[in-house]
DSSP file (Angstrom, degrees, kcal/mol; ACC not computed):
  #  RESIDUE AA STRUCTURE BP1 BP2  ACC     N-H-->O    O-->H-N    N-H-->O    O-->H-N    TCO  KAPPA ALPHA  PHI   PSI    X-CA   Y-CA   Z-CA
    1    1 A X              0   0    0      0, 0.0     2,-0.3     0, 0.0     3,-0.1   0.000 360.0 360.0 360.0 144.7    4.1   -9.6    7.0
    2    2 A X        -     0   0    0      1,-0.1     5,-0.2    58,-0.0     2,-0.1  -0.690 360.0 -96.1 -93.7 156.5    5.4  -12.8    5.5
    3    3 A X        +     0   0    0     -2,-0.3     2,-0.3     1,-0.1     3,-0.1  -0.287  50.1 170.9 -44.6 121.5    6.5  -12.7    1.8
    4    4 A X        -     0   0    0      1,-0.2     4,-0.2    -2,-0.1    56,-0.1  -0.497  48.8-114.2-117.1-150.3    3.8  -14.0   -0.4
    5    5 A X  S  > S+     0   0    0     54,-0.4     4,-1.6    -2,-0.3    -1,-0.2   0.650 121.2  54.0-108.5 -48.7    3.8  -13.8   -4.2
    6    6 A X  H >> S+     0   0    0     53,-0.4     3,-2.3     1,-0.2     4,-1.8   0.959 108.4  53.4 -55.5 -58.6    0.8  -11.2   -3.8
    7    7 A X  H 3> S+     0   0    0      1,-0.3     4,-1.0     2,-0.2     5,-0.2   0.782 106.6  45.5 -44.3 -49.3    3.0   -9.3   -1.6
    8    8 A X  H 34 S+     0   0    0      2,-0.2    -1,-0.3    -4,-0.2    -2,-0.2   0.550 109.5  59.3 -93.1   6.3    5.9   -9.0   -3.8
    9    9 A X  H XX S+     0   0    0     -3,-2.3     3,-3.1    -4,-1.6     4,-1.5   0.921 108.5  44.1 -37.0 -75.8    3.6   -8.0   -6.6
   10   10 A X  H 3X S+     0   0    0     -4,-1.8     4,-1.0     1,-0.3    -2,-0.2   0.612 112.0  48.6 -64.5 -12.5    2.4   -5.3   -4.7
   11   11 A X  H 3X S+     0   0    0     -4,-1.0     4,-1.9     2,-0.2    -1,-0.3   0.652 116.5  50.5-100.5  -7.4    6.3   -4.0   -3.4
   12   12 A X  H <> S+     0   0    0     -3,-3.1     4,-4.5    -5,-0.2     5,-0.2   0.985 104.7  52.8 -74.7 -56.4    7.2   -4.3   -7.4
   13   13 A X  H  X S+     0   0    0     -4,-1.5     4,-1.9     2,-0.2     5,-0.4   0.837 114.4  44.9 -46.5 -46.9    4.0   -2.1   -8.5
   14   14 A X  H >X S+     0   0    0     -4,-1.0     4,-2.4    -5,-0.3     3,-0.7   0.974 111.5  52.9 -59.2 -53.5    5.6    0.6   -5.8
   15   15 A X  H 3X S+     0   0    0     -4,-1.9     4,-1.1     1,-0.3    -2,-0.2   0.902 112.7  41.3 -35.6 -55.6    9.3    0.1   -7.2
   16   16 A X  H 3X S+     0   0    0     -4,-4.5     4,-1.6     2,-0.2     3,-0.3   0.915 117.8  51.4 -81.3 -23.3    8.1    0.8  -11.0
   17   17 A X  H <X S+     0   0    0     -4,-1.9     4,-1.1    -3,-0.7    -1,-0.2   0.797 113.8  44.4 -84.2 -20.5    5.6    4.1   -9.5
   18   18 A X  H  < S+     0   0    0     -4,-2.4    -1,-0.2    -5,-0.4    -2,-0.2   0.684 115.6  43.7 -85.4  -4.9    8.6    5.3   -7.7
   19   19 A X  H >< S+     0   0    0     -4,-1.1     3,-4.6    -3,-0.3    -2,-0.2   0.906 117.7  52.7 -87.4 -58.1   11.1    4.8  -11.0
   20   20 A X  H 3< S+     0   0    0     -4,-1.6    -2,-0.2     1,-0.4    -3,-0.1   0.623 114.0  38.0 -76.3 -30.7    8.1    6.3  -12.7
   21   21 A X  T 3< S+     0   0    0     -4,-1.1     2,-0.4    -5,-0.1    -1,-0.4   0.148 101.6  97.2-101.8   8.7    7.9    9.4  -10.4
   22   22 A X    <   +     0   0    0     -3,-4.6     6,-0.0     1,-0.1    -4,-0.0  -0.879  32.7 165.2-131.7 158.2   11.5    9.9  -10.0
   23   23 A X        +     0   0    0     -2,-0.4     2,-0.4     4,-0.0    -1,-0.1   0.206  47.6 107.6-140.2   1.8   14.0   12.0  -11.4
   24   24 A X        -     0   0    0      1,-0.1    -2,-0.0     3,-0.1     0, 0.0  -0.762  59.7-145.0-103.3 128.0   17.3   11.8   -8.7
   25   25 A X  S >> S+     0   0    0     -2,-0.4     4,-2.0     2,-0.2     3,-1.8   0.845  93.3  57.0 -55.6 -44.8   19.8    9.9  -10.3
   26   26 A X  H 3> S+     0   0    0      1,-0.3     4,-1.1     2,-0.2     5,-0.2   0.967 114.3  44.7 -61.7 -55.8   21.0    8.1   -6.7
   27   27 A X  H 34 S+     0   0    0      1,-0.2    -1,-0.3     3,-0.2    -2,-0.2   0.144 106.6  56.6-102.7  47.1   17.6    7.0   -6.3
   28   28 A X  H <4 S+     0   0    0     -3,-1.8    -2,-0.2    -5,-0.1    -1,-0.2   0.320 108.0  41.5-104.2 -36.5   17.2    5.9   -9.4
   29   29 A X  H  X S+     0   0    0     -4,-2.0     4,-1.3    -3,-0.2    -2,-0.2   0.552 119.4  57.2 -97.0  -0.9   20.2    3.3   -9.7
   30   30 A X  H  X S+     0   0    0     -4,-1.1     4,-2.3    -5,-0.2    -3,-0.2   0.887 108.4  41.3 -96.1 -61.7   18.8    2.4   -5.7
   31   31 A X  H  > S+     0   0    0     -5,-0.2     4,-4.6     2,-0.2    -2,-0.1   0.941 109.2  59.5 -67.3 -28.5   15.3    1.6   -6.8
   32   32 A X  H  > S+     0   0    0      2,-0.2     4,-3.3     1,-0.2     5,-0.4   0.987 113.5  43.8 -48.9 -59.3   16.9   -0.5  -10.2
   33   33 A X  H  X S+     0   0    0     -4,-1.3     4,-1.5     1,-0.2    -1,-0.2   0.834 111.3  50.2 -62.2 -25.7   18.7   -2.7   -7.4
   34   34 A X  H  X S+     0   0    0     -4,-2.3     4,-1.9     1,-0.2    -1,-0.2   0.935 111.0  51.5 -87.4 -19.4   15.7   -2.8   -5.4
   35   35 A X  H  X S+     0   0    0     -4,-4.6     4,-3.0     2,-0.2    -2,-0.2   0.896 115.1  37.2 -33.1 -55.7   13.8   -3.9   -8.6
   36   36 A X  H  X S+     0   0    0     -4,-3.3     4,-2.0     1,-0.2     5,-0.4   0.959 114.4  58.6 -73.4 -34.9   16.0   -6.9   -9.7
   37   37 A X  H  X S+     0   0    0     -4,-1.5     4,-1.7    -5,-0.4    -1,-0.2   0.959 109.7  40.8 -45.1 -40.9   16.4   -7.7   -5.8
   38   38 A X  H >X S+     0   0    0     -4,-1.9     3,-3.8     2,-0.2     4,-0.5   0.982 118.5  54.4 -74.6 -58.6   12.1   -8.1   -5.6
   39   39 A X  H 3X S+     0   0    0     -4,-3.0     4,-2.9     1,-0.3     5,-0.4   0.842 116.9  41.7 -32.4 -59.3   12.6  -10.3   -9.7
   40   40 A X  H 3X S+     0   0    0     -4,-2.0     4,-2.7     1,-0.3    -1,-0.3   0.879 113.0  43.0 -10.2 -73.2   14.8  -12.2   -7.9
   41   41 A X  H <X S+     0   0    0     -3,-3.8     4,-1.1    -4,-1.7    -1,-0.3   0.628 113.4  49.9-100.2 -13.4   13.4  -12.7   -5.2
   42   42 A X  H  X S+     0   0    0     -4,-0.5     4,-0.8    -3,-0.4    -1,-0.2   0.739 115.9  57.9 -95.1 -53.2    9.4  -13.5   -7.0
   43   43 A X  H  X S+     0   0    0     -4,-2.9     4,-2.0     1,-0.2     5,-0.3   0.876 106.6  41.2 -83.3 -52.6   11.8  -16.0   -9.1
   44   44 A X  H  X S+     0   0    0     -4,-2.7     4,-3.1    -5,-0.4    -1,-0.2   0.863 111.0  54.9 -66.3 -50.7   13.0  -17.7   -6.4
   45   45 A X  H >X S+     0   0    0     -4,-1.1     3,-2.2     3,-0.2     4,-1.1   0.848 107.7  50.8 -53.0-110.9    9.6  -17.9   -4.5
   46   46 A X  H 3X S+     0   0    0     -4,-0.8     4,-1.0     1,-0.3     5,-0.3   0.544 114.3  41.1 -17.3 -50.8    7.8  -19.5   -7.3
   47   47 A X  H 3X S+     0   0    0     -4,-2.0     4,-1.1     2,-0.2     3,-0.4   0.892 112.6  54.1 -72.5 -33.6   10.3  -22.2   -8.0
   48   48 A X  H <<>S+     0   0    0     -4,-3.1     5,-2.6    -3,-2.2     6,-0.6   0.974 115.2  43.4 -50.9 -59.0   10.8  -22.8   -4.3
   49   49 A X  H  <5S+     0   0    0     -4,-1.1    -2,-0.2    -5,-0.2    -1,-0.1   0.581 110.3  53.7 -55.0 -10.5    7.2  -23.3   -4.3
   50   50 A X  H  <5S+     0   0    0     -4,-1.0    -1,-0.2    -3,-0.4    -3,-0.1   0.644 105.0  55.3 -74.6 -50.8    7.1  -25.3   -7.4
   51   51 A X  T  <5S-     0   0    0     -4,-1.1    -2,-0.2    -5,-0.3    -1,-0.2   0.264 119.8-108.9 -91.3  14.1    9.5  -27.5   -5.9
   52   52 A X  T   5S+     0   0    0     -4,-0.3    -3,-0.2     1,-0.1    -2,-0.1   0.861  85.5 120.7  84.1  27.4    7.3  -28.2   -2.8
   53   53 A X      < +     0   0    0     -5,-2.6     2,-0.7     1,-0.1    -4,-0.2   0.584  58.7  72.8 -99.0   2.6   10.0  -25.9   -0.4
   54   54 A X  S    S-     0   0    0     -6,-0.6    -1,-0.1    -8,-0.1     5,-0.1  -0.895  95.7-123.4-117.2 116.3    7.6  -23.6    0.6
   55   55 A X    >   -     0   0    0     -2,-0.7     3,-0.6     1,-0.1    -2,-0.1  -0.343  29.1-119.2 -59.5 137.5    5.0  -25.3    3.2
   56   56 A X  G >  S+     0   0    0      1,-0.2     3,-1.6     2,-0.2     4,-0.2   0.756 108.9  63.5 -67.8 -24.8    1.6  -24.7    1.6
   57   57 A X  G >  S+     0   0    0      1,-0.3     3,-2.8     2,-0.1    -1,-0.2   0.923  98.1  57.0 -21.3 -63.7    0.5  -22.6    4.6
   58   58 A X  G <  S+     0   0    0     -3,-0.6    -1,-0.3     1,-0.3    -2,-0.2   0.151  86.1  68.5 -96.3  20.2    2.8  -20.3    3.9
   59   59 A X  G <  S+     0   0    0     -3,-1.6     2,-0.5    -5,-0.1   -54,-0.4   0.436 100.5  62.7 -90.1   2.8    2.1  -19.1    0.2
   60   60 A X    <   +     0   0    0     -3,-2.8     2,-0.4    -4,-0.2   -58,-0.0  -0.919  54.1 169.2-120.8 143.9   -1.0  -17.5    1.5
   61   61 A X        -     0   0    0     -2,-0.5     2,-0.5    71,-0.2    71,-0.1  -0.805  28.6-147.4-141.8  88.1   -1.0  -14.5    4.2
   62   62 A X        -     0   0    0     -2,-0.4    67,-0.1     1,-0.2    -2,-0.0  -0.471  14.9-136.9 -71.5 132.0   -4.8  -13.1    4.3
   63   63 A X        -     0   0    0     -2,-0.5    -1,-0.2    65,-0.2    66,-0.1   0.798  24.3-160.5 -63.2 -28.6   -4.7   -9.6    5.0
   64   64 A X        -     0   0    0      1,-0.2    -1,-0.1    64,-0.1    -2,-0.1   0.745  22.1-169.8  68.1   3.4   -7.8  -10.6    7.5
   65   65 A X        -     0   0    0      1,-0.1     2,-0.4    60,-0.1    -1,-0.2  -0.093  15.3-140.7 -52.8 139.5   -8.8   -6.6    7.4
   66   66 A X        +     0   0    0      2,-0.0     2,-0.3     0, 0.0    -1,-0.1  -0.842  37.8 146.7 -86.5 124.9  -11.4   -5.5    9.9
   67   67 A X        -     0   0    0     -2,-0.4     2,-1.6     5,-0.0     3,-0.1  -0.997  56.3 -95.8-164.5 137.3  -13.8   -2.9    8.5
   68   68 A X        -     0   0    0     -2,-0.3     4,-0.1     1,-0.1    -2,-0.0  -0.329  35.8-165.1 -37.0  69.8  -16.8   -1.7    8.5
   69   69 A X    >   +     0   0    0     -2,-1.6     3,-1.7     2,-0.1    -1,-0.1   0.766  64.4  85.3 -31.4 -78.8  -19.0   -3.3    5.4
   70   70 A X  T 3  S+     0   0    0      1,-0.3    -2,-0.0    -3,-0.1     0, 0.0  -0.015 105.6   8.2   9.2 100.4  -21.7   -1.3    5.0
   71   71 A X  T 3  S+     0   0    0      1,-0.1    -1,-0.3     0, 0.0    -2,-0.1   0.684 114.4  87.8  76.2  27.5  -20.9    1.9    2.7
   72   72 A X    <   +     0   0    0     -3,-1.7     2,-0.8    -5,-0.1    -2,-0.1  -0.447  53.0 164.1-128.7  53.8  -17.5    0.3    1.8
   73   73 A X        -     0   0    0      1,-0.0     2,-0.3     0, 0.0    -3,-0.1  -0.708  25.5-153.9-109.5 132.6  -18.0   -1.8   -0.9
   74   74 A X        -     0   0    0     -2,-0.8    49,-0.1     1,-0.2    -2,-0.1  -0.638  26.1-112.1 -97.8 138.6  -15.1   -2.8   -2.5
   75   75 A X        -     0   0    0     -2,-0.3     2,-0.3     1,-0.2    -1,-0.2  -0.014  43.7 -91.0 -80.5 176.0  -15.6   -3.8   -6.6
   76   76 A X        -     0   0    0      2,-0.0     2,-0.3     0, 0.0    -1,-0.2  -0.701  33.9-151.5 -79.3 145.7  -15.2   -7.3   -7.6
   77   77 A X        +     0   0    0     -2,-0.3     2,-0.3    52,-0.0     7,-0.0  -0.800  22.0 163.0-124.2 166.8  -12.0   -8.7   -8.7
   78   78 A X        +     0   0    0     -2,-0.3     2,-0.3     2,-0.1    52,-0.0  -0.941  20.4  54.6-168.1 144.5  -11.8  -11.5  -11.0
   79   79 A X  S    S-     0   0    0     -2,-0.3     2,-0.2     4,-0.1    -2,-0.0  -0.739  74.8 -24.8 125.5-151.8   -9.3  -13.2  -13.3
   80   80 A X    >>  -     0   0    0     -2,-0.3     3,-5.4     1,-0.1     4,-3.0  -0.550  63.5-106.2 -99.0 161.1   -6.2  -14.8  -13.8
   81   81 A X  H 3> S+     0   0    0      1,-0.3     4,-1.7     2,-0.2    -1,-0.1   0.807 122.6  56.1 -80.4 -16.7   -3.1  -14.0  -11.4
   82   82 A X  H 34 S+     0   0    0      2,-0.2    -1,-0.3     3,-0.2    -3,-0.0   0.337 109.0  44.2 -74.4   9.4   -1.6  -11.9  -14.4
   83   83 A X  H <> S+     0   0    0     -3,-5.4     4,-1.8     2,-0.1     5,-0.4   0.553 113.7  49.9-106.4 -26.1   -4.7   -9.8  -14.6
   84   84 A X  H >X S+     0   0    0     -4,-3.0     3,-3.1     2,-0.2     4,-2.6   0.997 108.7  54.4 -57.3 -71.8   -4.9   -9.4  -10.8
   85   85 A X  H 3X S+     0   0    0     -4,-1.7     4,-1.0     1,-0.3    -1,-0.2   0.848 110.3  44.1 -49.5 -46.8   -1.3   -8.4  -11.0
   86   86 A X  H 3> S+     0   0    0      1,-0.2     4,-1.5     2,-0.1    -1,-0.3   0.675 113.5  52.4 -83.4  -1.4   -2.3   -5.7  -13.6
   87   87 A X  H <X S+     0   0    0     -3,-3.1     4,-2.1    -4,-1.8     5,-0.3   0.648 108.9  48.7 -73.5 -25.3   -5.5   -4.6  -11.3
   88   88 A X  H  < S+     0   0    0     -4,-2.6    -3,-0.1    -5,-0.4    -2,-0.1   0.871 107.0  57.2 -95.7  -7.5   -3.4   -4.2   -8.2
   89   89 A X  H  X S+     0   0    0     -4,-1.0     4,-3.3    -5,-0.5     3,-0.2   0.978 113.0  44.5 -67.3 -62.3   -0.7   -2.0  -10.5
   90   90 A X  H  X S+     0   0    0     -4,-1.5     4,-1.6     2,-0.2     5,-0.4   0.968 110.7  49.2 -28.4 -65.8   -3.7    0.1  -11.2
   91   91 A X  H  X S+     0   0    0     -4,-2.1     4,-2.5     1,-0.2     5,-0.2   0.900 110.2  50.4 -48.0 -31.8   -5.0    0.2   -7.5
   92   92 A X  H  > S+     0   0    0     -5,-0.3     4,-2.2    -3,-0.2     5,-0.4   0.967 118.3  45.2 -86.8 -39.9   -1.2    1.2   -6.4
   93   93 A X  H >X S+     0   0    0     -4,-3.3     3,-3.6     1,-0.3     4,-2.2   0.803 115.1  44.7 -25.4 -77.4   -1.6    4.4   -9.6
   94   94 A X  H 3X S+     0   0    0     -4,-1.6     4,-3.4     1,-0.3     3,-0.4   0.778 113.8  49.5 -52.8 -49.4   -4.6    5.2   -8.6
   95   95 A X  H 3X S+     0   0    0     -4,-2.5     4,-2.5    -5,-0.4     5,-0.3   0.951 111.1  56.8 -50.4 -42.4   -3.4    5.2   -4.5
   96   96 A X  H <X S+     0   0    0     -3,-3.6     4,-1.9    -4,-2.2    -1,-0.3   0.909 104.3  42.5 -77.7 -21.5   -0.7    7.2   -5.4
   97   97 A X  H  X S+     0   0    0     -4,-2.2     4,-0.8    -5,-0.4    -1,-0.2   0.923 111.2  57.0 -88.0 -29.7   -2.3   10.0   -6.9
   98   98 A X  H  X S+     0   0    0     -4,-3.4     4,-0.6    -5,-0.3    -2,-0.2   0.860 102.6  53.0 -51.7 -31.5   -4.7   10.0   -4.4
   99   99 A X  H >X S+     0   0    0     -4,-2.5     4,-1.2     1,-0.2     3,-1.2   0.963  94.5  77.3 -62.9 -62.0   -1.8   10.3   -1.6
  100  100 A X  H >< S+     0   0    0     -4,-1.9     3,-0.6    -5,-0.3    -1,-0.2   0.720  91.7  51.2  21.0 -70.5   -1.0   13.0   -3.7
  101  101 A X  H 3< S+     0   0    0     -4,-0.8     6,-0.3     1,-0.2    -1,-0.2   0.892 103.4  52.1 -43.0 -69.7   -3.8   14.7   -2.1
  102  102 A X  H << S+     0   0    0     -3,-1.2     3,-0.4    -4,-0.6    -1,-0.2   0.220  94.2  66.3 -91.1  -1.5   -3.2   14.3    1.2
  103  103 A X  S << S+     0   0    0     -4,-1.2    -1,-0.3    -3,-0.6    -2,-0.1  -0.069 119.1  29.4-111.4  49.1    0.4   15.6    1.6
  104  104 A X  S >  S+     0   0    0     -5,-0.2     3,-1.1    -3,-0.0    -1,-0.2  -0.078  86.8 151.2 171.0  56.4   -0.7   18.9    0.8
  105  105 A X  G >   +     0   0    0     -3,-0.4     3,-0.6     1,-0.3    -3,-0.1   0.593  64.1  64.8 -87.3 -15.6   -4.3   18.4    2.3
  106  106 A X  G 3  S+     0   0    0      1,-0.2    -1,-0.3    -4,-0.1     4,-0.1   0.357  93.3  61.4 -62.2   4.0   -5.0   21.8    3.2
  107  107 A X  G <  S+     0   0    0     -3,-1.1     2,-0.5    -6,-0.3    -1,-0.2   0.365  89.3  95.9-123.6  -2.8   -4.9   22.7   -0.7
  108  108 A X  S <  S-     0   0    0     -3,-0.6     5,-0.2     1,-0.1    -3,-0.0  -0.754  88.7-103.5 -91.7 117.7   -8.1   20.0   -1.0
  109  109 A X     >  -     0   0    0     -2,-0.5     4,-1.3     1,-0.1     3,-0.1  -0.203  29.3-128.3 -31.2 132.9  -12.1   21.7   -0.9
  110  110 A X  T  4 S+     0   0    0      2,-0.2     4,-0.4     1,-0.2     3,-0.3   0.891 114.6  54.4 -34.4 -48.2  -13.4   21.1    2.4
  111  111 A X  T  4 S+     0   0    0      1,-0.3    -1,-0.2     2,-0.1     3,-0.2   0.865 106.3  51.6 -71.4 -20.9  -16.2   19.7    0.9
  112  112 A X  T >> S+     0   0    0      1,-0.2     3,-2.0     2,-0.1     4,-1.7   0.817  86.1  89.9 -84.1 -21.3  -13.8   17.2   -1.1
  113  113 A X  H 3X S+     0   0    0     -4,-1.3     4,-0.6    -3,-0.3    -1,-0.2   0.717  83.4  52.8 -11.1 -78.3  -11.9   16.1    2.2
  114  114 A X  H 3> S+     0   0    0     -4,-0.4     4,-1.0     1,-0.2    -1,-0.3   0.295 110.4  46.6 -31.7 -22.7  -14.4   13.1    2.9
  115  115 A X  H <> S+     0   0    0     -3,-2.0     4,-1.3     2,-0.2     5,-0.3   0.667 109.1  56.7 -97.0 -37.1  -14.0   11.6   -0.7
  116  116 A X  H  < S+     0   0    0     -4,-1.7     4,-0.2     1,-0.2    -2,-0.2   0.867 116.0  33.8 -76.5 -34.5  -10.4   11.9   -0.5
  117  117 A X  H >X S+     0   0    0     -4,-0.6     4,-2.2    -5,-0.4     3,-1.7   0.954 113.5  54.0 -87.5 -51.3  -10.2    9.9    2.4
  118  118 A X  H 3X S+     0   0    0     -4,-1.0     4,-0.8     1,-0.3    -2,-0.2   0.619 113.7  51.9 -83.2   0.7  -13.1    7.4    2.0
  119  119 A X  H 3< S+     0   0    0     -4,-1.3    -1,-0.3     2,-0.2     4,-0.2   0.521 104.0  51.2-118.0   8.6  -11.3    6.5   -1.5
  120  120 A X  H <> S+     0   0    0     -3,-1.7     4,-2.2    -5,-0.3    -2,-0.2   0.651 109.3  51.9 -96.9 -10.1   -8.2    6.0   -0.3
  121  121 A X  H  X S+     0   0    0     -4,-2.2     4,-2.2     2,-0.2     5,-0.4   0.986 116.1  42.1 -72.6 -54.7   -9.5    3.6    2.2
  122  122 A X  H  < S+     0   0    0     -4,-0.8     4,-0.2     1,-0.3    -1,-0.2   0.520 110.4  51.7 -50.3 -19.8  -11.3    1.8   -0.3
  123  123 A X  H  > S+     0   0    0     -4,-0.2     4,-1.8     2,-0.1    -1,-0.3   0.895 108.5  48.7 -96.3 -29.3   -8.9    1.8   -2.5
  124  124 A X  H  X S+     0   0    0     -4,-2.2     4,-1.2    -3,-0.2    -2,-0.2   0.633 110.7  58.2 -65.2 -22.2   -6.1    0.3    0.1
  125  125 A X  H  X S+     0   0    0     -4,-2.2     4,-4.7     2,-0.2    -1,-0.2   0.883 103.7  53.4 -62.0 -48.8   -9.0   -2.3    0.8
  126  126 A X  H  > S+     0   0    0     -5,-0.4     4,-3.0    -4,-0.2    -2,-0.2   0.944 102.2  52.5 -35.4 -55.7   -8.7   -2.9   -3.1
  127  127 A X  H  X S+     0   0    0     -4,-1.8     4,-1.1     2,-0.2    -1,-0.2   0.966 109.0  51.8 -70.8 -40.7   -5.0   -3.7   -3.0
  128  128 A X  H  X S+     0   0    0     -4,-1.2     4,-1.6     1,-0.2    -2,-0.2   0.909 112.5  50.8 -54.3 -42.9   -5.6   -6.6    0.1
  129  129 A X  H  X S+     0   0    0     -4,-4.7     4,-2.0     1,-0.2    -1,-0.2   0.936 106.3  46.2 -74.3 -42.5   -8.0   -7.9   -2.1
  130  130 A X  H  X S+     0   0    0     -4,-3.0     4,-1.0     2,-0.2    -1,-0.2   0.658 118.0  49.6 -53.0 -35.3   -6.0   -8.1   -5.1
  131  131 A X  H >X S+     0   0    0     -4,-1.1     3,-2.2     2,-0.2     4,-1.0   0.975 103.7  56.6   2.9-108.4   -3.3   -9.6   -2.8
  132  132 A X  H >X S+     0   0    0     -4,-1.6     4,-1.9     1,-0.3     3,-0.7   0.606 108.8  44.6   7.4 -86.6   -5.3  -11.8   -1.5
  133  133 A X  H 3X S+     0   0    0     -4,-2.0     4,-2.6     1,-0.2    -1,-0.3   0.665 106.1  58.4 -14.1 -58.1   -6.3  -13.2   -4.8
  134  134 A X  H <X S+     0   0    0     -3,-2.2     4,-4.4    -4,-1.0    -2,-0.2   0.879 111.7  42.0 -46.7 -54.9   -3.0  -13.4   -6.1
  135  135 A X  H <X S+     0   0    0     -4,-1.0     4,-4.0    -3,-0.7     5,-0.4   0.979 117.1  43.9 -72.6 -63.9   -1.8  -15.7   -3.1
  136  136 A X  H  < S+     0   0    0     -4,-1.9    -1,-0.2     1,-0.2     4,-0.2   0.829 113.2  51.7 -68.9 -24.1   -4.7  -17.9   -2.9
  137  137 A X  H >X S+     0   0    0     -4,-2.6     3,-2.6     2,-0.1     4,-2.4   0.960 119.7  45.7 -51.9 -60.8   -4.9  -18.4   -7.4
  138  138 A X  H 3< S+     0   0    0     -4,-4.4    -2,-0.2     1,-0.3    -3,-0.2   0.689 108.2  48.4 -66.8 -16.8   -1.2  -19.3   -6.8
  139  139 A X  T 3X S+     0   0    0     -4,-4.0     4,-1.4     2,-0.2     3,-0.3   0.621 109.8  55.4 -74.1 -22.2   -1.5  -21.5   -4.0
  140  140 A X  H <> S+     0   0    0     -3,-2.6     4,-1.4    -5,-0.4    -2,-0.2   0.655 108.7  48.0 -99.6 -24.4   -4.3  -23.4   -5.9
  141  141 A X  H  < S+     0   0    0     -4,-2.4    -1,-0.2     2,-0.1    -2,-0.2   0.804 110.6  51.3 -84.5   0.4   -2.0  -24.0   -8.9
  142  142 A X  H  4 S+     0   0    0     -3,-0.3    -2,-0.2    -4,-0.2    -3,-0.1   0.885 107.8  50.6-107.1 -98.0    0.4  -25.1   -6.9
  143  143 A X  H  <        0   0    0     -4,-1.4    -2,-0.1     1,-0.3    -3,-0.1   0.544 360.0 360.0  25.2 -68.7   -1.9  -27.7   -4.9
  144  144 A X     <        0   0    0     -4,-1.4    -1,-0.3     0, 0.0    -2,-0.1   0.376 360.0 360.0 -84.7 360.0   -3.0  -29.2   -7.8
């Protein structure tokens, strides 16, 4: 996948739920480097982009998923690319506690199985969208 802005939202939002979840010192001072590395590297992408180095193509990367519509409806997202950015920090919580689930998926009701799966699809649709958004608000301020 090529770099976007949306995209290194979404690898920051993992960094801070793995600081958040973690207790090992070693991968504690590893995800800190990989933190400043993504600021960095989000810093650098905007100003490149600012400054007209980044071909306008290439601040947007549509996630293009194929998927059934129908009984997959994914909410609406709406707002400015620093509320997007704090929807798609939600979306990765909520995905992680959901994952939760499913590495210890025998310990899940049968009957709860189906939910557990159809909301983590929905919810990983969620995060493309928020993406998605991100890229194509920042591309338009860019543009302009």
């Amino acid at each position: 996948m090529a770099e976007t802005l949306g995209s290194l939202c979404d690898k920051l939002t993992i960094v801070k739920l793995k600081q958040y979840h973690s207790e090992d010192t070693n991968r504690l001072e590893s995800l800190a480097t990989q933190e400043a590395q993504l600021i960095n590297e989000m810093n650098d992408f905007i100003s490149d982009a600012i400054n007209g180095l980044i071909p306008l193509n290439r601040l947007t990367f549509k996630a293009n998923k194929v998927f059934k519509q129908e009984g997959n409806v994914v909410q609406d997202i709406k707002g400015s690319i620093g509320q997007v950015f704090a929807k798609l920090a939600q979306v990765n919580c909520d995905l992680w506690h959901e994952q939760e689930k499913v590495y210890e998926f025998e310990t899940v009701l049968p009957l709860e199985k189906d939910l557990v799966v159809k909301k983590l699809a929905i919810l990983n649709l969620e995060r493309n969208k928020c993406i998605d958004i991100i890229d194509t608000a920042f591309s338009g301020l860019i543009v302009k």
